[in-house]
C-alpha positions as CSV (number, residue, x, y, z in Angstrom):
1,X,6.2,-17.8,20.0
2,X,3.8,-20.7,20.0
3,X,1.8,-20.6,16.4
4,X,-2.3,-21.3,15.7
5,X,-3.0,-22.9,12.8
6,X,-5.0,-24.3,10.7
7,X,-4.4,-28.2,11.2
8,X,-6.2,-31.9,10.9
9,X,-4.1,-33.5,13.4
10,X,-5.9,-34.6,16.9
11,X,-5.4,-37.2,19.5
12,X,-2.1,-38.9,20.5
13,X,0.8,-38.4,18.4
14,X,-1.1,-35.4,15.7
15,X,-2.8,-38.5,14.2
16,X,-4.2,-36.8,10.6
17,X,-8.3,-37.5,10.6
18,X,-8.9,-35.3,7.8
19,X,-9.0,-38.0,5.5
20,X,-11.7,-40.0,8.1
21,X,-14.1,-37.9,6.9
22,X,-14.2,-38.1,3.0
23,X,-14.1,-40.9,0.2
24,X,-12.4,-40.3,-2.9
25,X,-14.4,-40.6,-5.7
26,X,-13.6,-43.7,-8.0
27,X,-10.3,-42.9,-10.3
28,X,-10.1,-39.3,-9.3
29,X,-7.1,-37.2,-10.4
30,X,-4.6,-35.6,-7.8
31,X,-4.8,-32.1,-7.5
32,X,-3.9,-29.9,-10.0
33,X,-0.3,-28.7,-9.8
34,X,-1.0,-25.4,-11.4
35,X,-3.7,-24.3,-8.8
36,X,-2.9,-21.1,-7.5
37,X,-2.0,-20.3,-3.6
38,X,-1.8,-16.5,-2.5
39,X,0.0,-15.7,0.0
40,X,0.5,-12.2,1.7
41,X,2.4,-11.3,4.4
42,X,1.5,-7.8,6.7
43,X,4.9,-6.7,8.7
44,X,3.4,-4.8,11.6
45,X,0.2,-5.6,13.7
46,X,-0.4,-1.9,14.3
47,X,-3.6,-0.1,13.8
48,X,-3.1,0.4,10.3
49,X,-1.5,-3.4,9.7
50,X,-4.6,-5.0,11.3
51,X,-7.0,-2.9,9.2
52,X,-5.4,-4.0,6.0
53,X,-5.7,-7.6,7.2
54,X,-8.8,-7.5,8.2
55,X,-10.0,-6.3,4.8
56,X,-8.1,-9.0,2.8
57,X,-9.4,-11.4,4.7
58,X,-12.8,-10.1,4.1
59,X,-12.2,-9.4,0.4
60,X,-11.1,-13.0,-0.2
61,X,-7.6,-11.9,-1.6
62,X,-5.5,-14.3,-0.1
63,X,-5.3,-18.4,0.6
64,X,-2.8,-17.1,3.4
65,X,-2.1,-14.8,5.6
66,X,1.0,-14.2,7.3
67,X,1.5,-11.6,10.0
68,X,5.1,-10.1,11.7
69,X,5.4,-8.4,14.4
70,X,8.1,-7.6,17.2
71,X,5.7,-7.8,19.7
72,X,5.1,-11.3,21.2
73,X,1.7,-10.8,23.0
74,X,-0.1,-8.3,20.7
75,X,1.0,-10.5,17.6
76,X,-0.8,-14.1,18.8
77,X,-3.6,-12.0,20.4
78,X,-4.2,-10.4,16.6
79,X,-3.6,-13.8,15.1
80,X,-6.2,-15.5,17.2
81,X,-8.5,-12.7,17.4
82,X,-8.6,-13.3,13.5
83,X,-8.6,-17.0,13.3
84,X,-11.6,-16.7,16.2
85,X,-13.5,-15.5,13.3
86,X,-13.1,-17.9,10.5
87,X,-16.6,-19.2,10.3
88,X,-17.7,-15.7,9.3
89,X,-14.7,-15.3,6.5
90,X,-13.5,-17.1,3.3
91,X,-11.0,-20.0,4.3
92,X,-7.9,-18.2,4.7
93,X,-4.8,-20.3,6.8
94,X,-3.4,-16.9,9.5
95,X,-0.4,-17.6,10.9
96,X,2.1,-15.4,12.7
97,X,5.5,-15.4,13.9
98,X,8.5,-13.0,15.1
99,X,10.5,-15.2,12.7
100,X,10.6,-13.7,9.1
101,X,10.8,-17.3,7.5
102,X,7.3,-17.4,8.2
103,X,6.6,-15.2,4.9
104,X,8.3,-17.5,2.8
105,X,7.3,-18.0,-0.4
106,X,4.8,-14.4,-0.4
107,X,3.1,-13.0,-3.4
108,X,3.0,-10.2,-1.8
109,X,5.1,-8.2,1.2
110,X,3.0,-5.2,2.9
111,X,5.5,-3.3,5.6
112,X,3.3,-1.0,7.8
113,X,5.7,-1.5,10.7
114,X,7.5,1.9,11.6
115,X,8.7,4.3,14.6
116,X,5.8,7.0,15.5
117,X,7.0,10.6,15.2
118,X,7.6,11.7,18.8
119,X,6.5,15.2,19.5
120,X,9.1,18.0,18.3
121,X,11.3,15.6,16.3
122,X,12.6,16.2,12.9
123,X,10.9,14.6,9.9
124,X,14.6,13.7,9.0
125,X,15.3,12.3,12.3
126,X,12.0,10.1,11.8
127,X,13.1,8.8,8.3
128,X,16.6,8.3,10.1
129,X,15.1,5.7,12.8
130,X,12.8,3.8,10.2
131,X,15.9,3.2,7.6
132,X,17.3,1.3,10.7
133,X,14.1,-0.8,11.3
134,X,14.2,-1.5,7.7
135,X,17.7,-2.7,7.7
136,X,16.3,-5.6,9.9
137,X,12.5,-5.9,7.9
138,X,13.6,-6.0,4.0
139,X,16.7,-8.1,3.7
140,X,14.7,-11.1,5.3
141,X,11.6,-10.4,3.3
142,X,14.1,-10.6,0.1
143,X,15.8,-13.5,1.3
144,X,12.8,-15.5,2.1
145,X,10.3,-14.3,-1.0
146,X,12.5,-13.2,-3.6
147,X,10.0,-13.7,-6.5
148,X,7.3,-11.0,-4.4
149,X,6.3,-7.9,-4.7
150,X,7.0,-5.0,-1.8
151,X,4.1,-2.6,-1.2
152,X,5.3,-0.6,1.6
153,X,2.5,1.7,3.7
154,X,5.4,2.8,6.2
155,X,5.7,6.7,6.4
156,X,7.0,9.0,4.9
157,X,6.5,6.7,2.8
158,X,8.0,8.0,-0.1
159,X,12.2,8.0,0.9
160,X,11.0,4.7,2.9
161,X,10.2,2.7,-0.6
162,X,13.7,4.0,-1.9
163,X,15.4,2.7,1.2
164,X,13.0,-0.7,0.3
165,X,14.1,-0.8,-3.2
166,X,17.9,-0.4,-2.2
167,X,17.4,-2.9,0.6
168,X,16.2,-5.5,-1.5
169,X,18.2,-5.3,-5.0
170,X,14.8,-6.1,-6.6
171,X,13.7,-4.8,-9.8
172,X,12.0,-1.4,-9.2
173,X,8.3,-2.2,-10.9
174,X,8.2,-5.1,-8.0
175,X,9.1,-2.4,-5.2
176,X,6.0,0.1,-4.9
177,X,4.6,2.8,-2.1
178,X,0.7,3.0,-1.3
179,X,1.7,6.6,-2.2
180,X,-1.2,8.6,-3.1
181,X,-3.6,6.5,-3.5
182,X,-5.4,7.1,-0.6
183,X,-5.1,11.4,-1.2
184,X,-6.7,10.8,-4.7
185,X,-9.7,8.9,-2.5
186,X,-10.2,11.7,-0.1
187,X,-9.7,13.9,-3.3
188,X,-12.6,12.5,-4.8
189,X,-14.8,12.4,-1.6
190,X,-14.3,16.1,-1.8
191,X,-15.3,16.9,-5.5
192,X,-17.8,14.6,-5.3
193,X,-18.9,16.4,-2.2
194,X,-18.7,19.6,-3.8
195,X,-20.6,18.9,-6.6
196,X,-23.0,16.3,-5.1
197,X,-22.4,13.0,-7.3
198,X,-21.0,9.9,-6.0
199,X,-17.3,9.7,-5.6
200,X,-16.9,6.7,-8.3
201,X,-18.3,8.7,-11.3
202,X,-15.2,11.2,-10.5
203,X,-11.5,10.4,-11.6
204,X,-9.0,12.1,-10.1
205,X,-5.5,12.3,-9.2
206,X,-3.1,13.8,-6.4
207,X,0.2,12.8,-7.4
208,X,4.0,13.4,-6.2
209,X,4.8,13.2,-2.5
210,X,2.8,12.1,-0.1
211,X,2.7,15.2,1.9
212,X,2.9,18.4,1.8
213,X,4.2,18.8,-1.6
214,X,1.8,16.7,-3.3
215,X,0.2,18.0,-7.1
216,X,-3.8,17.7,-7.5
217,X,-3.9,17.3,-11.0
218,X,-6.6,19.8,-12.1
219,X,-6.7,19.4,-15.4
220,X,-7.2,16.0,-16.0
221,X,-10.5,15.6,-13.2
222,X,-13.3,14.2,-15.2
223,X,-16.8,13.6,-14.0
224,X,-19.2,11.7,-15.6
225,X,-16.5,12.1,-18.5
226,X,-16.5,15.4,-18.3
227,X,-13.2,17.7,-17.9
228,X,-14.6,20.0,-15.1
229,X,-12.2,23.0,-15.7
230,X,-12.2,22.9,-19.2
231,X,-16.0,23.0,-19.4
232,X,-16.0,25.8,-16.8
233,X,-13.8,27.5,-18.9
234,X,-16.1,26.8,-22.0
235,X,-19.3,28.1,-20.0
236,X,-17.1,30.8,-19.2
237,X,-18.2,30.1,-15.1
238,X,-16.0,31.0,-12.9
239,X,-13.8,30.3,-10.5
240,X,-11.0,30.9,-8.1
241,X,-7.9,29.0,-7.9
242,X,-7.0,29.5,-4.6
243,X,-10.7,27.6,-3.7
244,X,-8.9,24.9,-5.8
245,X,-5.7,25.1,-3.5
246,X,-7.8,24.6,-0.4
247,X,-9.4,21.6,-1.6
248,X,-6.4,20.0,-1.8
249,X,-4.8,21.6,1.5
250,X,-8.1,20.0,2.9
251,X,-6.9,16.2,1.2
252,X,-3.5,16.6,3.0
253,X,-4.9,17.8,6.4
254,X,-7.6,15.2,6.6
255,X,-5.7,12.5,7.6
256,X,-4.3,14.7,10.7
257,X,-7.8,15.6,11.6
258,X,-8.8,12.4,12.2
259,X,-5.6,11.5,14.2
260,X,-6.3,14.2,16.4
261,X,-10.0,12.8,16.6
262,X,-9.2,9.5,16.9
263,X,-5.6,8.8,17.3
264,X,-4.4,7.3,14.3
265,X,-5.5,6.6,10.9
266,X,-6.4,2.5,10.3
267,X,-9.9,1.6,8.0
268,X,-9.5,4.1,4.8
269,X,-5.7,3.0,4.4
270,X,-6.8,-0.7,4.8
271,X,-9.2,-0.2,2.1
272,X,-6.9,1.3,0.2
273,X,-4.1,-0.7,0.1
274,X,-6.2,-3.9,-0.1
275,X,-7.8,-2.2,-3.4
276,X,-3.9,-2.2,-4.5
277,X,-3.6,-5.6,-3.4
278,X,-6.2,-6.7,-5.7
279,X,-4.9,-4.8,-8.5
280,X,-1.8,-6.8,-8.1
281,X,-2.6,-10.3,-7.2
282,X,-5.7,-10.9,-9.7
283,X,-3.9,-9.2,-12.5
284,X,-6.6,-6.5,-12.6
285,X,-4.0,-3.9,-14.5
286,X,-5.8,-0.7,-12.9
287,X,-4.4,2.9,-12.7
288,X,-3.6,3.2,-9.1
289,X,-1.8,6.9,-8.4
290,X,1.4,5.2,-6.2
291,X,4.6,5.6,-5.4
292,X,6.9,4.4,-8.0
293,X,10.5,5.1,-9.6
294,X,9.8,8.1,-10.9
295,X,13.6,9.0,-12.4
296,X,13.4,10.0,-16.2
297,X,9.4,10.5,-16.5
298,X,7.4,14.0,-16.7
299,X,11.5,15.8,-16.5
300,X,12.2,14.3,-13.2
301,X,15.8,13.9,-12.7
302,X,18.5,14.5,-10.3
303,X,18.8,11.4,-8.9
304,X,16.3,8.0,-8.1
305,X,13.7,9.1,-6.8
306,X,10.1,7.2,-6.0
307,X,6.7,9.4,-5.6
308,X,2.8,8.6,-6.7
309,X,2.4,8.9,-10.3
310,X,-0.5,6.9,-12.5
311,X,0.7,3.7,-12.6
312,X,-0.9,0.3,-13.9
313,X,-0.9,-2.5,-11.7
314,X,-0.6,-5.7,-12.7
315,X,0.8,-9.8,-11.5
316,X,4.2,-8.1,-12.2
317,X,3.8,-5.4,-10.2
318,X,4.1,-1.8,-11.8
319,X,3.4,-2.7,-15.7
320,X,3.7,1.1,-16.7
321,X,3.2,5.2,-15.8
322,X,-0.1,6.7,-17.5
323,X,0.9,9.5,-19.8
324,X,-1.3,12.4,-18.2
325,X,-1.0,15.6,-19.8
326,X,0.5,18.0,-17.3
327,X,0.0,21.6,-17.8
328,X,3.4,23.3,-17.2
329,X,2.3,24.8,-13.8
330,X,1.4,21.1,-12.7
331,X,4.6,19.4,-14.4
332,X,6.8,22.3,-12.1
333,X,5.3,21.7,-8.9
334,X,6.0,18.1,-9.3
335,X,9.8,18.6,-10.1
336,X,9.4,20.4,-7.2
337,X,8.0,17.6,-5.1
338,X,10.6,15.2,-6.6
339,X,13.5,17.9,-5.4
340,X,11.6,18.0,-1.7
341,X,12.1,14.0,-1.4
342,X,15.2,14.1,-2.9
343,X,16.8,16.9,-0.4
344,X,15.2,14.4,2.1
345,X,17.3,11.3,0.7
346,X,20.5,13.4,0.5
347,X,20.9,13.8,4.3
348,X,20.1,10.0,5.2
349,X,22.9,7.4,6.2
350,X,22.1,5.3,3.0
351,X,26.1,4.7,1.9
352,X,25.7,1.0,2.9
353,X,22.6,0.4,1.6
């Protein structure tokens, strides 16, 4: 496919006229070999692949931007849709390519692309078709950025950064899911929305699978600093823990709501996963709820396993897991979401991975 780029070359032969237009100043230094270039690369130019690129562009988190796609058409039509708008954006060189070697050299490897679940299949059968696209998405991305770090968006995305991690033979704090980040946003929309403050001033976490099976993590919500149930228990106020359970019935069925409203999910994951990018790539060492190696923390065993926990994100990717205090009813149900993925892994054609 014919690439758009950012170039100084024009007239006969790609004469180079950049340097036309400028003097050096008199005994000037050459540039400074430590400068920093950030490159990402988004594999898929879906809805939810152009959302997040849109927003790093926007969020000025990258020098480069490298989109994948196995589309042809739809790929160079996103690329110079993008490009189209770079005198309204920080200078960002987008490029695109069916050709992996176009990531080379990425800070950072963002995999949206995956099979839609067709009506009446299997979640199984889903997770089966998406471990063969990824046979043919991460070995390349390893091969050409082996120093990067895989963030992978791709649902279910929990068994799918497992399959990543194996795929790539890189160290598992460089191999992380967007997990539950977005949940614990939605979760927060909702408490703030209960109790009418903004959603910042609450912190919050659903953690384990993202899906069904996922833990909100009552007793460590704070607003203001407060702990909500613990002061509600103090004030002896009550309340009913199955209200609790539908609020976070209401963060897992929100994102099928608004597929059925608008057919598919795309700006609140962008955001999202560009709020992880930052987190990564500027060192910003955050606690970001996301899917991580999970084997050996909070009595998880059984086997490898990744689901969202509170992790701090850092250059290095996963730096560390928060050490929330669980209450034994919230450190069970997540073993129990840890056993749902595993059962999940077990049945998957992974021997060659």
């Amino acid at each position: 496919m014919k690439k758009a780029e950012s170039s100084s070359t024009l007239g006969p032969g790609g004469l180079d006229i950049s340097k036309a237009f400028f003097k050096p100043i008199l005994n000037s230094a050459p540039p400074s070999p430590t400068k920093r270039h950030t490159k990402i690369s988004v594999i898929g130019a879906g809805n939810v692949g152009m959302a997040i690129a849109q927003t790093i562009l926007t969020q000025d988190l990258a020098d480069e931007l490298a989109l994948v796609d196995a589309q042809p058409d739809k790929l160079r039509g996103e690329m110079l849709d993008l490009q189209h708008a770079a005198a309204f954006l920080p200078r960002t060189k987008i490029h695109a390519s069916l050709d992996y070697s176009i990531t080379a050299g990425s800070d950072l490897c963002i995999v949206t692309a995956g099979a839609r679940q067709i009506p009446g299949e299997s979640r199984l059968n889903l997770i089966q078709r998406n471990l063969v696209l990824f046979k043919n998405i991460i070995p390349p991305l390893a091969k050409y950025s082996p120093d990067s770090i895989l963030l992978i968006v791709s649902n279910p995305v929990d068994a799918l950064t497992y399959v990543a991690w194996k795929l790539s033979g890189f160290h598992p704090n460089r191999v992380i899911g967007s997990g539950t980040n977005l949940d614990s946003s939605r979760f927060r929309f909702l408490l703030a929305d209960h109790l009418d403050v903004n959603a910042q001033d609450v912190q919050a976490y659903i953690v384990g699978e993202h899906g069904d099976s996922s833990v909100a993590l009552w007793s460590s919500i704070t607003v203001g600093g407060v702990p909500v149930l613990s002061y509600l228990d103090r004030q002896k106020i009550a309340y009913e823990k199955e209200t609790l359970e539908n609020i976070r019935k209401e963060v897992v069925e929100s994102a099928y709501e608004v597929i059925d409203l608008k057919g598919y999910t795309s700006w609140a994951i962008g955001y999202s996963v560009a709020n992880l990018a930052r987190s990564l790539l500027r060192d910003q060492r955050r606690i970001h709820p996301v899917s991580v190696l999970a084997t050996g923390l909070f009595g998880i065993d059984g086997g490898h396993v990744f689901l969202s926990l509170p992790a701090q994100l850092g250059r290095t990717g996963v730096m560390g897991v928060a050490n929330v205090e669980l209450t034994d009813y919230e450190a069970r149900q997540l073993r129990n979401s840890a056993t749902t993925i595993l059962e999940v892994q077990s049945q998957l054609d992974i021997e060659d991975l």
